[in-house]
N, C-alpha and C positions, 0 to 999 in steps of 0.2 A: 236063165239066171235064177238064183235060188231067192230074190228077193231083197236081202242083204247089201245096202246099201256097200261101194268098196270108198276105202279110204282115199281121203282127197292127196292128190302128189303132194300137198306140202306137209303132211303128216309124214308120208314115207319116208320125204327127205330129210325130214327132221331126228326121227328114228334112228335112220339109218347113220347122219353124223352124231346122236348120241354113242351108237354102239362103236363106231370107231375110234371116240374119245376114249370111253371107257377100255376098249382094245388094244390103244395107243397108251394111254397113263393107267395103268393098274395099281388099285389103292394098294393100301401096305394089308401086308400078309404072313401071317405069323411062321411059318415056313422062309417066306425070304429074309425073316428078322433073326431067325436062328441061323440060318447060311451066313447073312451078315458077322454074326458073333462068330461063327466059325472062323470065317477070314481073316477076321483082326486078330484070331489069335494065334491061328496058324503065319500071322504075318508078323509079328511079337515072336510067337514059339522057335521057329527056324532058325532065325539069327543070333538069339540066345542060348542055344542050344550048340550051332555052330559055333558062337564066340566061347563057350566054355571049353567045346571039345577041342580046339586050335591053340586053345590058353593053356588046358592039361597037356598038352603036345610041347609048348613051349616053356612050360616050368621044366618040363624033364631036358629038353634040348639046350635051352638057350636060359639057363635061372638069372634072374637081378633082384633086384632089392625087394620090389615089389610082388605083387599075384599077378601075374599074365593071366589065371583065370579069370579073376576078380574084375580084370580091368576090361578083357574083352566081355567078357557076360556081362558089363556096364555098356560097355558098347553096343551091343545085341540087341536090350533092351532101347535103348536111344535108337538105334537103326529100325527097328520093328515100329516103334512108335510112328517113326516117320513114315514110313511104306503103310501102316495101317491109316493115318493122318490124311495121306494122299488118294489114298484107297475110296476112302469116306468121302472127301470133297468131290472126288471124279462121281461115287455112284449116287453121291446126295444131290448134285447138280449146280453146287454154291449155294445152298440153300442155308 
């Protein structure tokens, strides 16, 4: 033996369930904060993006009184809000 007294088992097991808490719930990280913002807006961007190009599509097809662009690109944005809404509460955990 080198002399070096070894740690008592409740030390280890102590340890050892900090690092799997730590393992398990990883604090915030400025990487996963920017991912974050990436997805809300690629989750906004999409449907807005699709509600205009379907709107441009249906002024030329189908014209009324109104903007079909106008009104889906309003759409889009209310649709993305939602999916981004949902997005948050799933990976915030209801917090």
């Amino acid at each position: 033996m080198t002399g070096k007294p070894e740690k008592p088992v409740g030390d280890i097991a102590r340890q050892a369930k900090r690092m799997k808490i730590n393992r398990d719930n990883p604090g915030p990280s400025p990487l996963r904060g920017i991912g974050t913002f990436g997805m809300i807006g690629w989750s906004i961007a999409v449907p807005t993006v699709g509600g205009a190009i379907l709107g441009l599509w249906l002024d030329r097809v189908a014209p009324q009184d109104f903007s079909w662009t106008l009104a889906l690109i309003l759409a889009g944005v209310v649709i993305g809000g939602f999916i981004a809404a949902t997005w948050m509460n799933k990976e915030g955990g209801g917090k």
